[in-house]
C-alpha positions in Angstrom: -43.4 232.8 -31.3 -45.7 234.4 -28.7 -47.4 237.4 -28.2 -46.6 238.7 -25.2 -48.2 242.5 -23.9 -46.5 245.5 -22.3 -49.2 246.9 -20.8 -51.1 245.6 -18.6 -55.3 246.5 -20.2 -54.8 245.8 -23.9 -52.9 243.8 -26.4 -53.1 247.0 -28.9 -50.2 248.6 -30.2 -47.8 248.0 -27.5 -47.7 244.4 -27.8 -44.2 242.4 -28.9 -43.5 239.6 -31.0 -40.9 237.5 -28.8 -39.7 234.4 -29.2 -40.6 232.1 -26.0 -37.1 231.1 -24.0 -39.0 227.8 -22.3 -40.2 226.8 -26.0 -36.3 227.0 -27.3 -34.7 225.3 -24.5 -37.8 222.9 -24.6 -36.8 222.1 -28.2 -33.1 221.6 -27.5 -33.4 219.5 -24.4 -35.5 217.3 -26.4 -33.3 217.0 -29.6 -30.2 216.6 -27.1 -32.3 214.1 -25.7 -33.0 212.4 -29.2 -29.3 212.4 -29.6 -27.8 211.2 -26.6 -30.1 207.9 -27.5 -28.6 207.3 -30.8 -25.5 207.8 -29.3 -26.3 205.2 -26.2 -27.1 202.4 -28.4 -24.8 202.8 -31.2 -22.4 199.7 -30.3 -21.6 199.4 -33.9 -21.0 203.1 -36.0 -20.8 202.9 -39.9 -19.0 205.9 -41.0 -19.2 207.7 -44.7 -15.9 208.9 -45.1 -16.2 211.4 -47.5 -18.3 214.3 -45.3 -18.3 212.5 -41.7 -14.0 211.7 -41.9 -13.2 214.4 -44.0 -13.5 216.7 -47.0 -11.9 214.4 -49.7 -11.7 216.8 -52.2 -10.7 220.1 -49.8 -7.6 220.3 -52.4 -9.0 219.0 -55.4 -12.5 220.0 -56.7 -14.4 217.4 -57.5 -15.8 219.1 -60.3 -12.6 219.7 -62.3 -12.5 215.8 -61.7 -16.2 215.3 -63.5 -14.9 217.2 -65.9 -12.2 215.5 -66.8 -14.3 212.5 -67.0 -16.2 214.2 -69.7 -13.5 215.2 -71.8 -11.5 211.6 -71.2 -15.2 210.2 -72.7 -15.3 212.6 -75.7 -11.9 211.9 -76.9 -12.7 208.7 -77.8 -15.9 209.3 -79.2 -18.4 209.0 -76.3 -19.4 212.3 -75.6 -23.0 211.5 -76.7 -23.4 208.7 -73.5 -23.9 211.1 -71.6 -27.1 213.7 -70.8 -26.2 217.2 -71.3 -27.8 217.3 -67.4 -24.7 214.6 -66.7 -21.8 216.2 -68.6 -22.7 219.4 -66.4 -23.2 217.9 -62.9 -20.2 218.5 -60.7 -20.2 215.2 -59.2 -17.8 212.5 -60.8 -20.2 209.7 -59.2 -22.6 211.1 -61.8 -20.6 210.5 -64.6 -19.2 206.9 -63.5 -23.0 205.8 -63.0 -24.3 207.3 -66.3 -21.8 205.0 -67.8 -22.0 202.0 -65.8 -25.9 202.2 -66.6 -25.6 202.0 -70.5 -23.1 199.7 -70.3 -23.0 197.6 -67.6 -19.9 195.9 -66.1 -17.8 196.8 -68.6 -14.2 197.8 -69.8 -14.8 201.4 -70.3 -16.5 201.4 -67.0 -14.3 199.3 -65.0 -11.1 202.1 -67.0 -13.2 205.2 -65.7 -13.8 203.5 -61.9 -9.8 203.1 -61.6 -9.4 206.8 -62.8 -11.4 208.0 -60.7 -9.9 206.1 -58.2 -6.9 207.8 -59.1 -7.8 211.0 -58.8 -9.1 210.1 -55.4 -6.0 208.9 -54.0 -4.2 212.2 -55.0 -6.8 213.8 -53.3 -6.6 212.1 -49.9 -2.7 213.6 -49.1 -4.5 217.0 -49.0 -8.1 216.4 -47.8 -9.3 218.1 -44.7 -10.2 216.5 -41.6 -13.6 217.2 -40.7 -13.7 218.9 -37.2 -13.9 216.5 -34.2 -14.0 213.7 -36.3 -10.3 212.1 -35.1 -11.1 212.3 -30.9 -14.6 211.1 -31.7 -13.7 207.9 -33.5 -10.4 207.4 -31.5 -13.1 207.7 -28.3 -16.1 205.7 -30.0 -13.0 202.6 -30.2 -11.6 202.9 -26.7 -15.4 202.4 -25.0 -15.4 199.5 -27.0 -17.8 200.2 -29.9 -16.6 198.6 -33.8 -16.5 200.9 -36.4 -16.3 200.6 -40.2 -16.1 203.0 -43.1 -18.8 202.3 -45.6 -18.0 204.8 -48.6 -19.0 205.4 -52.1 -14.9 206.4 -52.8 -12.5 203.7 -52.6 -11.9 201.5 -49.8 -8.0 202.5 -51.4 -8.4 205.8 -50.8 -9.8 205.6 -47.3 -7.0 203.5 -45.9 -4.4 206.0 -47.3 -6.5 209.1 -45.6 -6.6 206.5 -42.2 -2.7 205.5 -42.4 -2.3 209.0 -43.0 -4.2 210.2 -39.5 -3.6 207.0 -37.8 -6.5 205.9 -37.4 -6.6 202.6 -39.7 -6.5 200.7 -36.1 -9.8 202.3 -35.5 -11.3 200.0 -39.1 -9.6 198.1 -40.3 -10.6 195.2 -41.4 -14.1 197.2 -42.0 -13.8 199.5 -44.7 -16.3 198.9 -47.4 -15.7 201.5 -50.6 -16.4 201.1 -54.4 -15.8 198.6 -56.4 -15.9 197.8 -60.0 -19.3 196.4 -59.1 -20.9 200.2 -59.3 -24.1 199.1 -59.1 -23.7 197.8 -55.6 -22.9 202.0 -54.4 -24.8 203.3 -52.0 -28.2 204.3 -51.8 -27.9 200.3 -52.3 -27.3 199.3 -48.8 -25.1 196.0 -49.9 -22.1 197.7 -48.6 -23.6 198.6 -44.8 -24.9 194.8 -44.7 -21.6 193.7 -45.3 -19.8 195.5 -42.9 -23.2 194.7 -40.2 -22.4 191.2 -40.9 -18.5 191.1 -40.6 -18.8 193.3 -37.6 -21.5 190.3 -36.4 -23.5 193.7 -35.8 -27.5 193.7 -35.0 -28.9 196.6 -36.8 -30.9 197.8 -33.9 -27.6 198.5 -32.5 -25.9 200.0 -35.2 -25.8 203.6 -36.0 -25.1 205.0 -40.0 -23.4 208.2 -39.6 -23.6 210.3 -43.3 -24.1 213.6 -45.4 -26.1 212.6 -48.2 -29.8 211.3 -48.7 -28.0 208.3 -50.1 -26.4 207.5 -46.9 -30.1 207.7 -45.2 -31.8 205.3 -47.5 -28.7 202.8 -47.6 -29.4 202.8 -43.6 -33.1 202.7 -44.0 -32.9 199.5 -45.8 -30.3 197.7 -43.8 -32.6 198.8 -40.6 -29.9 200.8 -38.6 -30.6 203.8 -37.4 -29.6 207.1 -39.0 -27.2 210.2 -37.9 -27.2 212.9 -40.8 -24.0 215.6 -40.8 -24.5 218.3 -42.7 -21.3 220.9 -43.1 -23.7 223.6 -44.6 -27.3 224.7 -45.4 -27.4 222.8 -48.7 -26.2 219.4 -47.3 -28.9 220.0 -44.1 -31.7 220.8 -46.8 -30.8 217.8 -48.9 -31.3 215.9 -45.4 -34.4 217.0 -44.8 -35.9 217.2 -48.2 -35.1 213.1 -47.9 -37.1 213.2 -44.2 -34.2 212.9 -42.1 -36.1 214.5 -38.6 -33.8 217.9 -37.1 -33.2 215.6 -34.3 -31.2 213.6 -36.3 -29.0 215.7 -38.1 -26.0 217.7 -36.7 -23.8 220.8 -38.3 -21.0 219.4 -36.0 -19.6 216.4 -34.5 -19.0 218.5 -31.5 -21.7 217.7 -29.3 -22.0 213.8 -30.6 -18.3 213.7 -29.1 -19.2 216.1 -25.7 -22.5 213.2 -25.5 -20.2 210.2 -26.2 -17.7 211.5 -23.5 -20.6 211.8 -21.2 -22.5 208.8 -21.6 -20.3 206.4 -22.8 
């Protein structure tokens, strides 16, 4: 903000608070800037799928799905495993971790994965494409970068959303998703170095697209660079509170696709 006078003798009463025009387009031309460079050397893209692709659970509330989880837990006895901080959080991922962690590599954890699993591929005939998401990574593949999905859903469920939009050409082979190995889920980034190393990708070339502070430190560690999406203000403050720079996050894929079709 500036101050900026009326008159032409004082700054007394008369005087405005405006916001500067040259400062704002200064601002924007520099984070367009920032962008279009990510976007130039990103011969290799990592997508999230869950956020970046799509809305998984557009049709199916995740939370109705941790909740199940809970219930499915206390029916046989196991409803003290979890925090009461756990059995209330909204996110199934929560639940399957909680378990995994107190007992590791197990039955009952590899049983809850699969149902979860489950409920994910139910949720993929009615999740929602995330807006510009389709033309961007059918345009990424025809200027000839590789692309892979690294997700903390499936790999199952991603290639029945992909069949589903036509896009599995635009992956596969490179869609890296849960396993029954939990522990290897992203923040860990052993999922983005293994699609970096199929892909024979050099990380200085390779761009994580995600919507989570998860995604960020998964891309930290593997050394690629970062592009955060955030669909609303609490995904873009969860961004930021992790120090993801404004340049680097986007509320749409909109002008990542206008850039790519650009400069490609």
């Amino acid at each position: 903000m500036v101050r900026r006078p009326l008159g032409n003798h004082h700054d007394g009463p008369d005087t405005l608070l405006v916001t500067s025009d040259t400062a704002q387009t200064e601002q924007v031309t520099a984070e367009t800037e920032k962008l279009r460079e990510l976007i130039k050397l990103a011969r290799y893209v990592a997508f999230d799928f869950d956020g970046p692709i799509c809305r998984l659970f557009a049709g199916h509330r995740a939370e109705l799905i941790a909740d199940e989880q809970v219930r499915w837990l206390g029916d046989r006895g196991l409803h003290g495993l979890l925090t009461p901080a756990e059995r209330d959080h909204p996110d199934p991922h929560v639940v399957l971790r909680a378990v995994n962690e107190r007992h590791p590599g197990s039955d009952l954890a590899a049983e809850l994965e699969e149902r979860l699993t489950q409920h994910e591929l139910r949720a993929a005939a009615s999740a929602m494409p995330t807006a510009f998401a389709d033309p961007l990574i059918r345009t990424w593949t025809a200027v000839g970068a590789r692309l892979a999905i690294v997700t903390n859903n499936s790999a199952r469920t991603a290639y029945a959303y992909l069949a589903d939009r036509g896009l599995t050409s635009c992956f596969d082979p490179h869609v890296y998703g849960r396993t029954q190995e939990l522990h290897l889920m992203k923040p860990d980034p052993y999922r983005l170095n293994q699609a970096l190393s199929a892909m024979g990708a050099a990380p200085s070339s390779s761009l994580m697209i995600g919507d989570a502070p998860s995604d960020y430190v998964a891309a930290q560690a593997a050394g690629t660079h970062f592009l955060g999406y955030a669909r609303n203000e609490r995904k873009y403050e969860a961004l930021r509170k992790a120090e993801v720079e404004p340049a680097h996050i986007v509320t749409s894929l909109e002008p990542v696709l206008h850039l790519l079709r650009a400069h490609p």
